[in-house]
PyMOL commands that place a pseudoatom at each C-alpha (Angstrom):
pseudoatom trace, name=CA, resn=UNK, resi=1, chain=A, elem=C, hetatm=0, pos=[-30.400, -18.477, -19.767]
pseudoatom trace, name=CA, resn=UNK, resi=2, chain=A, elem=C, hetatm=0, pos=[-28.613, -15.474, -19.895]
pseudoatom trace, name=CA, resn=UNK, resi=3, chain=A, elem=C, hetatm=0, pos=[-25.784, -16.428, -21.969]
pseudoatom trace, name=CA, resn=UNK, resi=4, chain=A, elem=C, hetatm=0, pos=[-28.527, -17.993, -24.746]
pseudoatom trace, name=CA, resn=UNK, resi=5, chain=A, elem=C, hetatm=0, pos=[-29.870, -14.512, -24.887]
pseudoatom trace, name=CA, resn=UNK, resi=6, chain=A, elem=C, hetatm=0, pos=[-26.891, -12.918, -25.800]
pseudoatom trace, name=CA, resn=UNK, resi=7, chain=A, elem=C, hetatm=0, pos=[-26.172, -15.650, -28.468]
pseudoatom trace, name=CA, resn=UNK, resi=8, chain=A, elem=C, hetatm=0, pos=[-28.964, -15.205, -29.824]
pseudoatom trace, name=CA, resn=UNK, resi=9, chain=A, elem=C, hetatm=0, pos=[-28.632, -11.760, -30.141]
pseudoatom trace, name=CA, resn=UNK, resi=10, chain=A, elem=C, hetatm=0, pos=[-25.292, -12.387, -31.205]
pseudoatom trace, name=CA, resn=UNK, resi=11, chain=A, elem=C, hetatm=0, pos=[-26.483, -14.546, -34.349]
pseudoatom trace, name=CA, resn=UNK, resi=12, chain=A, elem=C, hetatm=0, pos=[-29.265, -12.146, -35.373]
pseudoatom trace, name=CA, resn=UNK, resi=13, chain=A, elem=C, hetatm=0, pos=[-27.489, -9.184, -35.094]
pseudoatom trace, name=CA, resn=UNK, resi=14, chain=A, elem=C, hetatm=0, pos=[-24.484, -10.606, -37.194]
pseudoatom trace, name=CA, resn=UNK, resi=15, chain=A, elem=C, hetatm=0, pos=[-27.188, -11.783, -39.861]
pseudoatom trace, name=CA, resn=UNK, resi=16, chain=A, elem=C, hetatm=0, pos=[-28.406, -8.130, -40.032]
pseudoatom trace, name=CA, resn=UNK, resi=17, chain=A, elem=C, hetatm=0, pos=[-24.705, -6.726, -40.374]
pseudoatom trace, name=CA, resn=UNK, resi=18, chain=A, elem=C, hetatm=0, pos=[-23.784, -9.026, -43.322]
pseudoatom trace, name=CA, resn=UNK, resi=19, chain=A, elem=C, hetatm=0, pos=[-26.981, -8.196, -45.466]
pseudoatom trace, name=CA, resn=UNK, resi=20, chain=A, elem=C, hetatm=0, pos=[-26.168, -6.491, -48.610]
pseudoatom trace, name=CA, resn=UNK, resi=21, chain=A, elem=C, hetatm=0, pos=[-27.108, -2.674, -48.504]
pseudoatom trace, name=CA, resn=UNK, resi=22, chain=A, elem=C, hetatm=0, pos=[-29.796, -1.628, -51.587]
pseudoatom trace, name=CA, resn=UNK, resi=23, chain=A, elem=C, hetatm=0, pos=[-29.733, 2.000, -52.760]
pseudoatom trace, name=CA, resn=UNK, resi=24, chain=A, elem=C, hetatm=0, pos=[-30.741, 3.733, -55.771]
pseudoatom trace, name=CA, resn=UNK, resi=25, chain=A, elem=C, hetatm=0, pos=[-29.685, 6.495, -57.603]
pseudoatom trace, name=CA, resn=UNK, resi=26, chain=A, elem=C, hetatm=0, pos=[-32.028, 8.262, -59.831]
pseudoatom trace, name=CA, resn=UNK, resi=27, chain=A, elem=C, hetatm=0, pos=[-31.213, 10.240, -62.918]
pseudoatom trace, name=CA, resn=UNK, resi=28, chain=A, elem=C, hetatm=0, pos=[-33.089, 12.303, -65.241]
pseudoatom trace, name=CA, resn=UNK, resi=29, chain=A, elem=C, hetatm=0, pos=[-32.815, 15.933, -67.387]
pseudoatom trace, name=CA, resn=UNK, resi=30, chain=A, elem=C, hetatm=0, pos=[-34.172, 18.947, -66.573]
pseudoatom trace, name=CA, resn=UNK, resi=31, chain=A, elem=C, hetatm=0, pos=[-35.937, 21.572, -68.905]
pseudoatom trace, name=CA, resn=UNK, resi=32, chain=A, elem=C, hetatm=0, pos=[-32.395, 23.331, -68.943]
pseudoatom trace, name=CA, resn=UNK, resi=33, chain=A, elem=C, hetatm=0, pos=[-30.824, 20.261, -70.055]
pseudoatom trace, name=CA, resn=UNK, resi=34, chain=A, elem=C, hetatm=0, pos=[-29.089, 19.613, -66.616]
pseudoatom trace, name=CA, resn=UNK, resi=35, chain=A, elem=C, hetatm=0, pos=[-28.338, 16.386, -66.206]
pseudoatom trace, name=CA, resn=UNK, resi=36, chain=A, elem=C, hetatm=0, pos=[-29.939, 15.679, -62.138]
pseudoatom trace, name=CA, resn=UNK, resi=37, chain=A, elem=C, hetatm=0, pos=[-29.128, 12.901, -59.834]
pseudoatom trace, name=CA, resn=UNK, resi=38, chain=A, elem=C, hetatm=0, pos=[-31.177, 12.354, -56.628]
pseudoatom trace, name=CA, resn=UNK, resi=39, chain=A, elem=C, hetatm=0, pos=[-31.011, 9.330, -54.232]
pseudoatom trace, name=CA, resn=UNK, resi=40, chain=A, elem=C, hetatm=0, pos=[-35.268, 9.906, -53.808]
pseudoatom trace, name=CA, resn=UNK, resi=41, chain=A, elem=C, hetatm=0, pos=[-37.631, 9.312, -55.842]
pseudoatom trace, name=CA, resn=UNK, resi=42, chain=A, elem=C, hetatm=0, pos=[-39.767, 11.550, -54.427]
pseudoatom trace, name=CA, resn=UNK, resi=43, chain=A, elem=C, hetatm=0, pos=[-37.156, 14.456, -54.786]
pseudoatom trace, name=CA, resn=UNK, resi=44, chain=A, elem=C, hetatm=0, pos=[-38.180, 14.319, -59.089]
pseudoatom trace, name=CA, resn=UNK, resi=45, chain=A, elem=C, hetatm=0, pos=[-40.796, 16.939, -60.412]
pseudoatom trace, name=CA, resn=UNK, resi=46, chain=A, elem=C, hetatm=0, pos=[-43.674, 14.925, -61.771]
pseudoatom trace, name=CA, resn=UNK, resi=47, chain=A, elem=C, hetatm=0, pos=[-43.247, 16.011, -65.195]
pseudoatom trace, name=CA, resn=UNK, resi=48, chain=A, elem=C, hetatm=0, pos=[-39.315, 14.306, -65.459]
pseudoatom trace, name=CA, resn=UNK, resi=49, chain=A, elem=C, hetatm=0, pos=[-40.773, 11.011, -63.350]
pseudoatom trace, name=CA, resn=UNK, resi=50, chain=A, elem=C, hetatm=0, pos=[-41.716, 9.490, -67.333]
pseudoatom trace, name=CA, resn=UNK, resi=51, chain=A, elem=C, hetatm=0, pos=[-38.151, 9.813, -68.365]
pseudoatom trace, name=CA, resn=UNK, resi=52, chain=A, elem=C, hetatm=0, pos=[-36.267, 8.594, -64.790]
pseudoatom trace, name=CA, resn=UNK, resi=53, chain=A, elem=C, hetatm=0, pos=[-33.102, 6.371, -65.521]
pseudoatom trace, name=CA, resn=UNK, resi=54, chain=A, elem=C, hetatm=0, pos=[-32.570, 4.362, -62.193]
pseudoatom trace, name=CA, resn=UNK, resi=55, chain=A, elem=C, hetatm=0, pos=[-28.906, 2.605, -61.317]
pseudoatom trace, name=CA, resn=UNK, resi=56, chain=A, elem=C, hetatm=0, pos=[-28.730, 0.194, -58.510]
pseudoatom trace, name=CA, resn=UNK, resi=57, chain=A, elem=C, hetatm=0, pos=[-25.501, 0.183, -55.648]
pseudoatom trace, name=CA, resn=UNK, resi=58, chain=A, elem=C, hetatm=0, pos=[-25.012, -2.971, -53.315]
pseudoatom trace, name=CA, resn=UNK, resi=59, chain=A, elem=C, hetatm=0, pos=[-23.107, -1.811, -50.149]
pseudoatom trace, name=CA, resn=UNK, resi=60, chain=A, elem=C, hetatm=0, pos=[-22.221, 1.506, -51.720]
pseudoatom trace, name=CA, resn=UNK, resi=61, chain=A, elem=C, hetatm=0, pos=[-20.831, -0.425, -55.094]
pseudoatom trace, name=CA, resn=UNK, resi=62, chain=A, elem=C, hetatm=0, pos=[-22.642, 0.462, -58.401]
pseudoatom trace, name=CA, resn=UNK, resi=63, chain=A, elem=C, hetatm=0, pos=[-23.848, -3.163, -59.269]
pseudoatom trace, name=CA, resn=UNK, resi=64, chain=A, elem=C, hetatm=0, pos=[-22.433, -3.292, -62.605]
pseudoatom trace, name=CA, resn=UNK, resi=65, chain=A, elem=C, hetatm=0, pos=[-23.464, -6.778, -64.314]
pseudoatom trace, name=CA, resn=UNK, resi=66, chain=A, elem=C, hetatm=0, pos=[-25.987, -9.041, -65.108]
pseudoatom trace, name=CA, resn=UNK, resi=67, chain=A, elem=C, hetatm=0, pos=[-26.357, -12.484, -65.565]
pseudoatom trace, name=CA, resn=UNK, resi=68, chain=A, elem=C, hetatm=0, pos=[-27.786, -13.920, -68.922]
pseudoatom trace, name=CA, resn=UNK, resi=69, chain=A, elem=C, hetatm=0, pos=[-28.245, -16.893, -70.372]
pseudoatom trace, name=CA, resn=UNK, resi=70, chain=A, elem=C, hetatm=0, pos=[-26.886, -17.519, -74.088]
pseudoatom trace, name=CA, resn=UNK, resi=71, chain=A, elem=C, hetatm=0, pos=[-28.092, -20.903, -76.193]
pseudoatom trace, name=CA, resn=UNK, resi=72, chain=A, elem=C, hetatm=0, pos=[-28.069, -20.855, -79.791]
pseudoatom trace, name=CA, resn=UNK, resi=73, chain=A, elem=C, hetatm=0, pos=[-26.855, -17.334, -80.929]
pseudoatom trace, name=CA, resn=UNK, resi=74, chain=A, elem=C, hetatm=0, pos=[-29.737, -15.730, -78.180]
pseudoatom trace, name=CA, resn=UNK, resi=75, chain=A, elem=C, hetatm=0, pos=[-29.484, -13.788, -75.009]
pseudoatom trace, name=CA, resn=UNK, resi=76, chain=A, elem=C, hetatm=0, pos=[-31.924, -14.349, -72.843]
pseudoatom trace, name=CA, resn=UNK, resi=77, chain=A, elem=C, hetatm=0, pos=[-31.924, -11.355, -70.043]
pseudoatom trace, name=CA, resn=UNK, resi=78, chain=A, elem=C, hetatm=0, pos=[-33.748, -11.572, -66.412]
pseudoatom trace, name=CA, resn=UNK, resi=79, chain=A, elem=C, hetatm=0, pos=[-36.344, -8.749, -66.488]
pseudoatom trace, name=CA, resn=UNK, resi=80, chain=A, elem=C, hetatm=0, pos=[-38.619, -7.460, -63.631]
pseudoatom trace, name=CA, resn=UNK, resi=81, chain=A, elem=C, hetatm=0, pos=[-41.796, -5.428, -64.729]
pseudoatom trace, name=CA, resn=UNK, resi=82, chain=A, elem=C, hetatm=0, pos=[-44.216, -3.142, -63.071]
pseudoatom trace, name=CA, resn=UNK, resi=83, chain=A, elem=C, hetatm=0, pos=[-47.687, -2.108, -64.139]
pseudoatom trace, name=CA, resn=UNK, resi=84, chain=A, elem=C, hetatm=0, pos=[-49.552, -0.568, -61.013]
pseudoatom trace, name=CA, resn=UNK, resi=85, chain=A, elem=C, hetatm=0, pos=[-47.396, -1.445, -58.527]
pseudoatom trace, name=CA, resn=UNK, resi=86, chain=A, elem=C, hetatm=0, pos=[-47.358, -5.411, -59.394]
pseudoatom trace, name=CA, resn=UNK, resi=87, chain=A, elem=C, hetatm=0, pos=[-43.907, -6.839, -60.405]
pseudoatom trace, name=CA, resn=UNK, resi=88, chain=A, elem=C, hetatm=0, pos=[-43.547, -9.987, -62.475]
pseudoatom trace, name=CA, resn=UNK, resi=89, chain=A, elem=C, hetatm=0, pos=[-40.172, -11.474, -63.032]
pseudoatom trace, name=CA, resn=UNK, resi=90, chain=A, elem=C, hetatm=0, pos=[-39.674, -12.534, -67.045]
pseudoatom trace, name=CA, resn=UNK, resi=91, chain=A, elem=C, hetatm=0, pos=[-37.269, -13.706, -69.633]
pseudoatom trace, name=CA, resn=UNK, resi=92, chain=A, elem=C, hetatm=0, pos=[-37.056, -12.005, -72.474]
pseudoatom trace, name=CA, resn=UNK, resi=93, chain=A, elem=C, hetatm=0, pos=[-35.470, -11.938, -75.659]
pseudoatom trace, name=CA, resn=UNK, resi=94, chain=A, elem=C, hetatm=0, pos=[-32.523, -9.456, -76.458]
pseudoatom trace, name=CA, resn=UNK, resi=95, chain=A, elem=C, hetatm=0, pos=[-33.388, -8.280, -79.331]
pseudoatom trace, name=CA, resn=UNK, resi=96, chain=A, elem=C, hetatm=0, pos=[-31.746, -4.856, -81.125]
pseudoatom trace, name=CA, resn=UNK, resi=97, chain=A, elem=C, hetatm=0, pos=[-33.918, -5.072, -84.278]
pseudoatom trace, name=CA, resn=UNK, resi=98, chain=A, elem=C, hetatm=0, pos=[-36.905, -4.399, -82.221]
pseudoatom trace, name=CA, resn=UNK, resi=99, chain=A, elem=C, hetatm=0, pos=[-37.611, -0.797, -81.530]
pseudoatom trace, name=CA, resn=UNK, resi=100, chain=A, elem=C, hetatm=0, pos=[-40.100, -1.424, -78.914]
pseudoatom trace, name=CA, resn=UNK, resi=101, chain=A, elem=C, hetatm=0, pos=[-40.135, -4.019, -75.922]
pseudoatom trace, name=CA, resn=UNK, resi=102, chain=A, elem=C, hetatm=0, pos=[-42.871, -6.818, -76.332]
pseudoatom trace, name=CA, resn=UNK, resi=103, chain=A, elem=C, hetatm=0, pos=[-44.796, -9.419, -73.798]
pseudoatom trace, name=CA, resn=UNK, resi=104, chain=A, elem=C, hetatm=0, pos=[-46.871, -11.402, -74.382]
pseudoatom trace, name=CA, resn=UNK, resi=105, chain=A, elem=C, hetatm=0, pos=[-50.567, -11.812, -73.546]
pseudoatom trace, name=CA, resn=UNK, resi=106, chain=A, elem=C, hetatm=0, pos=[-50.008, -14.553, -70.647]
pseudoatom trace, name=CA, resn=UNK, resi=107, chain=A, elem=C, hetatm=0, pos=[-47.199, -11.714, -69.012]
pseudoatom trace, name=CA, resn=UNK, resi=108, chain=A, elem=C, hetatm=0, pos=[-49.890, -9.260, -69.955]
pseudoatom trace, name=CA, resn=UNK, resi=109, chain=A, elem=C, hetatm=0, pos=[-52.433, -11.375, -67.544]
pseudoatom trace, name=CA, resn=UNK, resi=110, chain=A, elem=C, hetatm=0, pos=[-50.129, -11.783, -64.607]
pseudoatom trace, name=CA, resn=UNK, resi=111, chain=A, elem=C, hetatm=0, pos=[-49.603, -8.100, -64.847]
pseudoatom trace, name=CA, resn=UNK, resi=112, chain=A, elem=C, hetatm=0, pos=[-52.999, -7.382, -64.706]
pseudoatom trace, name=CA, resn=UNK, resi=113, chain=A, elem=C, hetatm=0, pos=[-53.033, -5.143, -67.895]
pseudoatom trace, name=CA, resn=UNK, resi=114, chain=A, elem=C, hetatm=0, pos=[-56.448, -5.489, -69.446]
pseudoatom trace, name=CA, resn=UNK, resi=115, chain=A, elem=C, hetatm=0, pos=[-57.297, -4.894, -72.733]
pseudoatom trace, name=CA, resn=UNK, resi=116, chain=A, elem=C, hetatm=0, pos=[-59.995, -2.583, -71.929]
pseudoatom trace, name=CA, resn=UNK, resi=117, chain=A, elem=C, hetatm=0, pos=[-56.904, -0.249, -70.275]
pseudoatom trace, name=CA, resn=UNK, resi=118, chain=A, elem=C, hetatm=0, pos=[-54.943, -0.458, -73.411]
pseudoatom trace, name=CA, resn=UNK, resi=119, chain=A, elem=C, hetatm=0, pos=[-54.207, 0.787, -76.813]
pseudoatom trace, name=CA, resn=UNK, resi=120, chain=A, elem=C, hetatm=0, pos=[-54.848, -0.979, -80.219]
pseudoatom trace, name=CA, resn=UNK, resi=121, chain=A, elem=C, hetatm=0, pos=[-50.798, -0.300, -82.071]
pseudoatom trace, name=CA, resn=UNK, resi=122, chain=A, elem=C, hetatm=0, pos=[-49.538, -2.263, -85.278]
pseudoatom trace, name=CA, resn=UNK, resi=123, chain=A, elem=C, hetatm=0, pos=[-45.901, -3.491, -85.249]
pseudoatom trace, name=CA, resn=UNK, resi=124, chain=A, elem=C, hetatm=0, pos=[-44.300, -4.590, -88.294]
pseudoatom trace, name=CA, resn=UNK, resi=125, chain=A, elem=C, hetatm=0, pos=[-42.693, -7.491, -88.530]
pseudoatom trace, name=CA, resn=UNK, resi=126, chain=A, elem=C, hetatm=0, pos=[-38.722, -7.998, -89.628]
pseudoatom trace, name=CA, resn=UNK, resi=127, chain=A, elem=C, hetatm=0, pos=[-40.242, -10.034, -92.630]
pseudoatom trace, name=CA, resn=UNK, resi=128, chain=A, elem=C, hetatm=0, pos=[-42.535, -6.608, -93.483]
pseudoatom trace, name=CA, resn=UNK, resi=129, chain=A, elem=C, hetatm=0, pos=[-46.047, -8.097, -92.285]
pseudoatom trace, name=CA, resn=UNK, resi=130, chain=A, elem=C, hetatm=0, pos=[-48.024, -5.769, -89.768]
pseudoatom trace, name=CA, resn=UNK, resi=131, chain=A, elem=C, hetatm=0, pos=[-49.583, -7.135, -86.897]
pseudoatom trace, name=CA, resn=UNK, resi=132, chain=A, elem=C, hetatm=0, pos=[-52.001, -5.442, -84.928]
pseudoatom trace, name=CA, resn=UNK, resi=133, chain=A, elem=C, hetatm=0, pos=[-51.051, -5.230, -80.583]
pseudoatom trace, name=CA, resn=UNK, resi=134, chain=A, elem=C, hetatm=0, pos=[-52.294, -3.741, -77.972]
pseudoatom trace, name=CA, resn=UNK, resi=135, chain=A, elem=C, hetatm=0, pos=[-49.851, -1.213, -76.192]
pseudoatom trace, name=CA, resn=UNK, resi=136, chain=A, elem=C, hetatm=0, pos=[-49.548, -0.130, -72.377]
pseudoatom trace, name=CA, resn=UNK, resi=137, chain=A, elem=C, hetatm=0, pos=[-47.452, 1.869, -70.471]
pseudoatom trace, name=CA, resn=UNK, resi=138, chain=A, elem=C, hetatm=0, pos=[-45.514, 0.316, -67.421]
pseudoatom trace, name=CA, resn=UNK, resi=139, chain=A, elem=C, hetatm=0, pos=[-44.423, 1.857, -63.905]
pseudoatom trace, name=CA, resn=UNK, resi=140, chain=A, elem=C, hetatm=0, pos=[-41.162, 0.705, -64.860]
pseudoatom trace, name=CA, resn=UNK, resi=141, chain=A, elem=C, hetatm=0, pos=[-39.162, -2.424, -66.642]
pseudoatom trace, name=CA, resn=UNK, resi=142, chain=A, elem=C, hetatm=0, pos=[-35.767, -2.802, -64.986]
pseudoatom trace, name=CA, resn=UNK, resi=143, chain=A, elem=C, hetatm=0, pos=[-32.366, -4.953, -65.780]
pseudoatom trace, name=CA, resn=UNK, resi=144, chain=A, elem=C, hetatm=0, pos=[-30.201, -5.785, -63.003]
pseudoatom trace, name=CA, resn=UNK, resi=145, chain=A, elem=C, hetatm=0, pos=[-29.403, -2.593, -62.153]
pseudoatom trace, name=CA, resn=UNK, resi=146, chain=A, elem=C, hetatm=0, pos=[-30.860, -0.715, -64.511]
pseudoatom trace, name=CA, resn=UNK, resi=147, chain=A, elem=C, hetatm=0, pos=[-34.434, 1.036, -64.404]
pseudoatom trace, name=CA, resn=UNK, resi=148, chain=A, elem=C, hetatm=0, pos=[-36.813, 2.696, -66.779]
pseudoatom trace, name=CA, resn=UNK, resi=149, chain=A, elem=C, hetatm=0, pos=[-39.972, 4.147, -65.837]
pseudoatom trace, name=CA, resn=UNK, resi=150, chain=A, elem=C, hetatm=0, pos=[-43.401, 4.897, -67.935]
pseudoatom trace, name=CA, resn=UNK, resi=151, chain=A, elem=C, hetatm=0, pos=[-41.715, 2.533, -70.171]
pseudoatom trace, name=CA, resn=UNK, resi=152, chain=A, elem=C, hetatm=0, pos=[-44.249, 1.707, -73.599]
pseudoatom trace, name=CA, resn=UNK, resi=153, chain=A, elem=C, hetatm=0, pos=[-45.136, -2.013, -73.764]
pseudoatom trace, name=CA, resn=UNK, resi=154, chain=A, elem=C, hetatm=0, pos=[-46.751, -3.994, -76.838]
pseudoatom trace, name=CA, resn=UNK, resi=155, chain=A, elem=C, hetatm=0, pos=[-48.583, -6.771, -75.789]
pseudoatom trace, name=CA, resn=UNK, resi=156, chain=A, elem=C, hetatm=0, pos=[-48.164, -9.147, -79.193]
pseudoatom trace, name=CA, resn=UNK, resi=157, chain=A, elem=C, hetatm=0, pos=[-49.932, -12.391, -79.885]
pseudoatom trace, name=CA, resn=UNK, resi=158, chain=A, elem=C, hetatm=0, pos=[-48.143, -15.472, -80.390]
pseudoatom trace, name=CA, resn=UNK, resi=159, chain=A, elem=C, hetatm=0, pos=[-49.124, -18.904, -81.800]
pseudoatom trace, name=CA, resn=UNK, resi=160, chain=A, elem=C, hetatm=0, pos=[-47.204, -21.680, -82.107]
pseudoatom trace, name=CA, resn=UNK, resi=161, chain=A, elem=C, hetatm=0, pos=[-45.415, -23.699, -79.943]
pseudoatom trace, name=CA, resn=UNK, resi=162, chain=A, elem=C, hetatm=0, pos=[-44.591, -22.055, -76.856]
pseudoatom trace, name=CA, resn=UNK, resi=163, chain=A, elem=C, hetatm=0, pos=[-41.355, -19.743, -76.951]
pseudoatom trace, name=CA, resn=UNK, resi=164, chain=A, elem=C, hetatm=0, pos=[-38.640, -20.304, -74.314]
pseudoatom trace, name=CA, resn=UNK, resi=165, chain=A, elem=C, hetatm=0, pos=[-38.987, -16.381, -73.348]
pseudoatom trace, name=CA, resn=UNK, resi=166, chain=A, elem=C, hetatm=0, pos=[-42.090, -13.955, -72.636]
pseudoatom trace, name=CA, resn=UNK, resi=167, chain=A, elem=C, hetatm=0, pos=[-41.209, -10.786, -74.747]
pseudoatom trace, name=CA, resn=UNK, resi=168, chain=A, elem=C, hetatm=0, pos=[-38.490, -8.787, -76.621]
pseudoatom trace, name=CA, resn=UNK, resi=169, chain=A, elem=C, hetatm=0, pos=[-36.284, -6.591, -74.963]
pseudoatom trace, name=CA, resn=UNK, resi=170, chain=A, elem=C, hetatm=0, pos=[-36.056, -3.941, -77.657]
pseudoatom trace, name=CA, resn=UNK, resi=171, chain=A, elem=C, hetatm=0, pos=[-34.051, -0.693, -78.270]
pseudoatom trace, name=CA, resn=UNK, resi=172, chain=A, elem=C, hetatm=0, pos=[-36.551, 1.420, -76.419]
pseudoatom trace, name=CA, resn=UNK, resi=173, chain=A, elem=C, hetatm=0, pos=[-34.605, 0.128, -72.877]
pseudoatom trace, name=CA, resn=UNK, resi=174, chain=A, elem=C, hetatm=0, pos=[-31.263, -1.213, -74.946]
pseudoatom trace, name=CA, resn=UNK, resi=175, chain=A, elem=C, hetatm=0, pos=[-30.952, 2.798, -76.290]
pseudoatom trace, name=CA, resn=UNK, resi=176, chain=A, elem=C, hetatm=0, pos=[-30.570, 4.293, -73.125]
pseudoatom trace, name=CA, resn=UNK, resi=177, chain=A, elem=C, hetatm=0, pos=[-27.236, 2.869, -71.867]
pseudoatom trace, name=CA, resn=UNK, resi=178, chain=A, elem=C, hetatm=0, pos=[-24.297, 1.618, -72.459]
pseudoatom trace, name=CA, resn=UNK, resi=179, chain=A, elem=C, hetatm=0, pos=[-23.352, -1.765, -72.008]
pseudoatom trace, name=CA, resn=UNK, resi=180, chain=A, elem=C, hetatm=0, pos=[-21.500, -4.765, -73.025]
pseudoatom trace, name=CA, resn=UNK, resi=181, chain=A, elem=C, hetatm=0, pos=[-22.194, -7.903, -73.871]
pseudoatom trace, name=CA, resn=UNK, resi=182, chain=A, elem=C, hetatm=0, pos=[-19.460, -10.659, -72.456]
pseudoatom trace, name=CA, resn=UNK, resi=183, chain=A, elem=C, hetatm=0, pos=[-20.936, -13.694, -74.108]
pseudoatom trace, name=CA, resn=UNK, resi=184, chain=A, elem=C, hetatm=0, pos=[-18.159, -15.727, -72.637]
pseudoatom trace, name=CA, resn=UNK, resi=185, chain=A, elem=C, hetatm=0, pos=[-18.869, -15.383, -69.176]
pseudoatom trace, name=CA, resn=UNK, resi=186, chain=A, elem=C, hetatm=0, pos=[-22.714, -14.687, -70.439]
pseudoatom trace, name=CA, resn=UNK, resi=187, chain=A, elem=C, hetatm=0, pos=[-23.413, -11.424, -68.456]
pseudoatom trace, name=CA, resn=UNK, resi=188, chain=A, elem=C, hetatm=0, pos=[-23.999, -7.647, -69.491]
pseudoatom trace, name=CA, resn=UNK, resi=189, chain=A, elem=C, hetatm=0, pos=[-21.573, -5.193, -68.395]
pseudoatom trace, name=CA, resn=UNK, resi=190, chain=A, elem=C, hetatm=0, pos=[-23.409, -2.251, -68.083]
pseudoatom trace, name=CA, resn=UNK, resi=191, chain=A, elem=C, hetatm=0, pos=[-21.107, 0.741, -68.764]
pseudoatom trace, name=CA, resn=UNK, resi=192, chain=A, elem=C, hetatm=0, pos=[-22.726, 3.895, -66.692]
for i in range(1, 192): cmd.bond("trace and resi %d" % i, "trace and resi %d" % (i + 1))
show_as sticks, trace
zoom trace
């Protein structure tokens, strides 16, 4: 009986020592310009918390890449999303013609973004139309290891058949770092 015990314990305490280690590093710029780096969120003023760049470490490595999927000249990137503490997991469309990130309305559901709690915007179109959206602001939208928080959101219609992603990943999270895209091994190097 004894010796089952201590197998047991054994087994569960070698699961615990193998689990990958999750830590984040948060970044953001003070009124001085100073470039700060705490490993708390809590440890940022308020007023920097809209503008917070987050980087991820596994077992004290910076994770550096991302997996994508490429098919027919598009990336299609993994994306987790947070408006009021609820996180949906999407695809969306890389897409460095769009200045702003989209969803769509179903993503917009899941999220529990109402359209009483939301903006009316206009987004024009890459063929010059306008279009009217509604816009929202979410806790954060994060890439592999990459994080952005209070990030602006359009919600845009769609009709149509159904598209194989649920939004644009535009410049507004593409701008602020550096990366590279390997499309032969179909991940994103992420460069800071």
């Amino acid at each position: 009986m004894i010796t089952r015990s201590y197998t047991l314990l054994f087994v569960l305490l070698s699961l615990f020592a193998s689990a990958p280690v999750h830590a984040d590093l948060f970044q953001y710029t003070d009124k001085d310009g100073t470039t700060v780096f705490v490993d708390d969120e809590g440890k940022i003023p308020r007023k920097y918390r809209d503008k917070t760049k987050t980087t991820r470490f596994v077992d004290g490595v910076k994770d550096t890449k991302t997996s994508v999927r490429i098919q027919n000249n598009k990336v299609f990137v993994p994306v987790t999303l947070c408006y009021r503490s609820r996180t949906v997991d999407v695809t969306m469309l890389l897409d460095t013609g769009a200045s702003t990130s989209t969803i769509s309305f179903d993503v917009a559901k899941r999220l529990g973004i109402r359209p009483d709690t939301t903006e009316m915007g206009l987004a024009r179109m890459a063929d010059g139309r306008f279009l009217r959206t509604f816009v929202s602001t979410l806790d954060y939208l994060m890439v592999g290891p990459k994080s952005k928080s209070s990030v602006q959101i359009s919600i845009m219609p769609t009709s149509g058949p159904s598209l194989p992603f649920d939004g644009l990943l535009g410049m507004d999270f593409l701008g602020d770092f550096s990366y590279h895209l390997d499309v032969n091994s179909q991940i994103i190097n992420w460069l800071q």
